[in-house]
Structures are given as structure tokens and as C-alpha cells.
N, C-alpha and C positions, 0 to 999 in steps of 0.2 A: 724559325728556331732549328727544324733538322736543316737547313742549309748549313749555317752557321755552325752546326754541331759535325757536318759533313766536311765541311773544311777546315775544322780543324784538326781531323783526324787528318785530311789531304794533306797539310801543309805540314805538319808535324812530322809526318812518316817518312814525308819526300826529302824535309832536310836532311832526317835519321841518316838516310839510306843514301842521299846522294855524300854525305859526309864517309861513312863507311865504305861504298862503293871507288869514291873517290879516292880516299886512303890508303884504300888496299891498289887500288893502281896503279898510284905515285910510286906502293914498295915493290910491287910485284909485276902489276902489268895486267893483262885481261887474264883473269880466270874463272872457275867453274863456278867461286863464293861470288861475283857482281852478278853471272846470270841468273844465276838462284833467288838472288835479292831482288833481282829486276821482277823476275816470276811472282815472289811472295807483294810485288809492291802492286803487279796488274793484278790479281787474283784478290787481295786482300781488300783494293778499294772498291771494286765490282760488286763484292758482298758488301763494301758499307753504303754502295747507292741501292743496294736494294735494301737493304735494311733500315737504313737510317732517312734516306731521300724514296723510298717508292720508285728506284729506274728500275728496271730487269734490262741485261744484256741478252741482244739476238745476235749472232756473228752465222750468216750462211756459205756457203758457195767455197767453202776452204779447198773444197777437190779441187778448184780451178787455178790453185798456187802449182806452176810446176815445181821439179823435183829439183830440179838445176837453176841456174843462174835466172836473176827474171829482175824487172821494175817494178814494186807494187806503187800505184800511184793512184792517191786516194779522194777523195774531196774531205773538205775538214769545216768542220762548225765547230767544234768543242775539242777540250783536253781529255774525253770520254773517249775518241778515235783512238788516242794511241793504244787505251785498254784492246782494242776491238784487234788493231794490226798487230800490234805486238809478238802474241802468241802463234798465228798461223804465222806469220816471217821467219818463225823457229831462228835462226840467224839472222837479226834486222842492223839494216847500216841506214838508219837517217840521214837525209840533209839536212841541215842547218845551219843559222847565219854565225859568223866568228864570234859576234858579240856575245851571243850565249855561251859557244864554247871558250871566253874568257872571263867566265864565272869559276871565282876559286870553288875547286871540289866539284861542280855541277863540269864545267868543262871535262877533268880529268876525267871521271865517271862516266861522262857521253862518249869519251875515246875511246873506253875500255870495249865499248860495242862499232869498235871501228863505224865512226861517226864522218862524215864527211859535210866538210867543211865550205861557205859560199863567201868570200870576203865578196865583198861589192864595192870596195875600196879599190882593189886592184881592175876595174874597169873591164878592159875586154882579155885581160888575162885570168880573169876567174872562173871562165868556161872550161877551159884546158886543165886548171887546179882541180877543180873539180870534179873532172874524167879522169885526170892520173888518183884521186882517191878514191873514186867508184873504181876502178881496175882494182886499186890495191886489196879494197875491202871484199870484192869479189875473189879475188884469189883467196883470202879468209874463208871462203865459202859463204859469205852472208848474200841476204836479199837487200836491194836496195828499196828504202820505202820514201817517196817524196811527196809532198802536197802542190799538185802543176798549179795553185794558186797561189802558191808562194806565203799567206793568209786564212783564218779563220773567215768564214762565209757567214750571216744570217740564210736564216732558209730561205730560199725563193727568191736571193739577191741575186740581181743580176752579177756572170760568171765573168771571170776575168784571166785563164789561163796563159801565162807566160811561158816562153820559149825553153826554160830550164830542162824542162822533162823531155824537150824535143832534141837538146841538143846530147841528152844522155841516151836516148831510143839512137841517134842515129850515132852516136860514137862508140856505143856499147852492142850494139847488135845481139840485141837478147830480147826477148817477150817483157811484153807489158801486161799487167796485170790491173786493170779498172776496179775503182771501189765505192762503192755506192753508200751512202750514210743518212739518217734523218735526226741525227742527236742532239742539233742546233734545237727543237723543240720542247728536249727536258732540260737542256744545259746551255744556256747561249752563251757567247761567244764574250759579250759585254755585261751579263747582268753575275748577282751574288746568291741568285733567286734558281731552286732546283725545281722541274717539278714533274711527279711522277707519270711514270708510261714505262711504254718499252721502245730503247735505243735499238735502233736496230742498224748493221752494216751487213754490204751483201759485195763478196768476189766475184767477180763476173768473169766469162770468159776470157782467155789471155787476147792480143792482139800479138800478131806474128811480127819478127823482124823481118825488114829489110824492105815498108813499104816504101812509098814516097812521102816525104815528111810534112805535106799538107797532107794529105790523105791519112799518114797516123793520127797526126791532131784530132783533125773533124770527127775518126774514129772513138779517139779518144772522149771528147769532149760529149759527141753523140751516148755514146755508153755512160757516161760518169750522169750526164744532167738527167738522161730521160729516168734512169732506176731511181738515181735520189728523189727525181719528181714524184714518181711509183710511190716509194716508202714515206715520202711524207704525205701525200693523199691519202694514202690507204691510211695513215695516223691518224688523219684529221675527221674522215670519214667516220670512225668507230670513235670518236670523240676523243679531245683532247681536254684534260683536269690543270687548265691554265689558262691567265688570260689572254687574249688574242688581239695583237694592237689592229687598228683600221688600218695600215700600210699592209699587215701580214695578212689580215683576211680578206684583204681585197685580190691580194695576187691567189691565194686559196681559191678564192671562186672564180675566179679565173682560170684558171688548172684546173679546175673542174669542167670547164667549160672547151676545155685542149689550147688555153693558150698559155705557155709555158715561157718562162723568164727566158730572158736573149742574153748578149756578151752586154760589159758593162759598155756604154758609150765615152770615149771619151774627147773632148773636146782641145784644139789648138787657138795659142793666142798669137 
């Protein structure tokens, strides 16, 4: 019942706001009334998971956002992430797929935060579209936030990072910023079922520009898996008020044990 009652405050607010937001972009364009809205729309649902679902929000490591240009790039289990990045991005430019942004109003509305755009339609000219709108929204001053999964994660699924964030580290030459999350455990990815804990996300320190672009990755990759492993053990340890399928607690004891989930495999035919 508080799921239920949790999402319908979610869904109700978001069409409010992406309708307004939207609106006002269409007449105006980006201004101070979408980021306000954006603000009251993280802020507002934050207090209804703890209120109404039992989540508390944790968000650490904000010192580690430089001041200047940067990639935050995050791992993602839940729609609870964007609450978390949002607010330390101070200026956030997402990527996302066209399809979303050719949502009437929902589109407009993600532009107005200079939003960058991935058709995957246009094949190998989508990398290059890509980078000329990460330029442009950087010259805006915003932070770029991406998910190098491209996808929402269960916890402890094996990892599957794609080349997208790679080809924005090496064409943007600016700091990457890693982010660590364990929210897949009150809010999953596929269920309508909340259940209470504490969300927690953690900034970790930047990754410099200009390494060698395996060597970012592995960096990358090594930072993002090993914290989120951290924060969901440390979850599961002080107990978790949910049920727990035999795939998920098996890799739990597992992780207990230091063996920790790999890339996903994937097979040719």
C-alpha cells in the first residue's frame, strides 16, 4: 500500500512538472522557473520515500565534484539515482536515448537542461552527435552525468559497461567523476515493491584526463563495482527489511566471501 501511495504521488508530480516545465520551454526556453521545478521535484520525492516508503537518502563524497567542467558517471539501479546526482551536478546535462526525448513535453523539458541526446539510429555517426552536444552543454556550464551502463542494474548483476563514456573521456578531456550506489535494494529496477532502508550514493574521487582509454575504463570500472559492492554489503550486513531471492543471496555470500560479480559474458553465434 505505501508503494502504491508512493507512486502516485511520483507519477502525478512528474507529469505536473514535466508538463509546466515543458511549456514554459516551448515559450521561453531554459530558465530559473524549470530549475526551481526540477529542485522542488528532487527534494519533494526524497521526503515522500522517507515518509511514505521508509527510504532515507545518503549522498557522500560531494567534495570530489570539481568546480569546472567534469563527467559524472554513475552506476544506476533505480529512478532514486537521479534524486541522488542531480543536486551535486548543480548544472546537470544527461545523456539520453532520442526516444525519450521525443516524448511530447517530457522531451522539451529534458532540453531545457541541455540534455544530450544518443540516436542509435544513426549508427556510427552518433558518437560525433553526441560530443558536439557534450561541447555545446559544457559551454552552458553544465556537468555531464551518464550511466556507462547505458541501463538500470540489479544489484550484484554481473556489469556491462559500454564504450559511450569512453568515447566522451577521450574527446572531452575533462575529469571523470565515479559514483557508487546501492538503491537497487529498496527500489529495483523491475519490481512496484519499495522497501525501506537507507539509499545510499557515494562520489568518489575524480579520474584524471588524458589517460590511456583502457586504462580509464579498468579505472573506471574498478572504482564504480568495488564501492557499490562496499555499500551493498555493508546493507546487507546491518540487515535488510526485504525479501531476498536465492540468486541475490547467493552472490551476497559470495561478497562476503571476496568474490565479487565480473563483466556480463556474452556469447556469439
Amino acid at each position: 500500500m505505501r508503494s502504491l501511495l508512493f507512486y502516485a504521488v511520483f507519477y502525478l508530480q512528474t507529469v505536473v512538472l514535466a508538463l509546466l516545465v515543458g511549456g514554459s520551454a516551448i515559450i521561453w526556453g531554459r530558465t530559473r522557473f524549470g530549475w526551481t521545478l526540477a529542485l522542488y521535484w528532487i527534494h519533494s520525492h526524497i521526503l515522500a520515500l522517507r515518509l511514505i516508503a521508509g527510504i532515507k537518502t545518503d549522498v557522500e563524497g560531494i567534495e570530489n565534484i570539481p568546480d569546472g567542467p567534469c563527467i559524472i558517471a554513475s552506476k544506476h539501479m533505480s529512478d532514486w539515482d537521479i534524486f541522488a546526482l542531480l543536486p551535486g551536478a548543480r548544472r546537470p546535462a544527461f545523456i539520453a536515448k532520442k526516444e525519450l526525448i521525443d516524448i511530447p513535453f517530457f522531451g522539451q523539458a529534458a532540453m531545457a537542461f541541455d540534455t544530450i541526446r544518443v540516436d542509435r539510429s544513426k549508427g556510427g555517426d552518433a558518437i560525433p552527435l553526441m560530443l558536439s552536444d557534450a561541447r555545446r552543454s559544457l559551454a552552458n556550464g553544465a556537468r555531464i552525468i551518464i550511466f556507462p551502463e547505458g541501463t538500470r542494474k540489479a544489484p550484484l548483476e554481473p556489469y556491462d559497461y559500454r564504450y559511450g563514456v569512453v568515447r566522451l573521456y577521450e574527446g572531452l578531456n575533462i575529469p571523470v567523476v565515479p559514483v557508487a550506489l546501492n538503491s537497487g535494494l529498496f527500489w529495483g529496477r523491475n519490481s512496484l515493491l519499495l522497501w525501506p532502508g537507507t539509499a545510499r550514493a557515494k562520489f568518489l574521487p575524480t579520474i584524471p584526463p588524458g589517460l590511456p582509454v583502457e586504462e580509464f575504463r579498468q579505472r573506471l570500472i574498478t572504482a564504480i563495482e568495488g564501492e557499490t559492492n562496499r555499500l551493498i554489503l555493508e546493507a546487507y550486513e546491518a540487515g535488510l527489511d526485504r525479501p531476498i531471492s536465492p540468486e541475490l543471496r547467493d552472490r551476497l555470500e559470495k561478497l562476503k566471501q571476496g568474490i565479487a560479480p565480473g563483466p556480463l559474458q556474452t556469447t556469439t553465434s
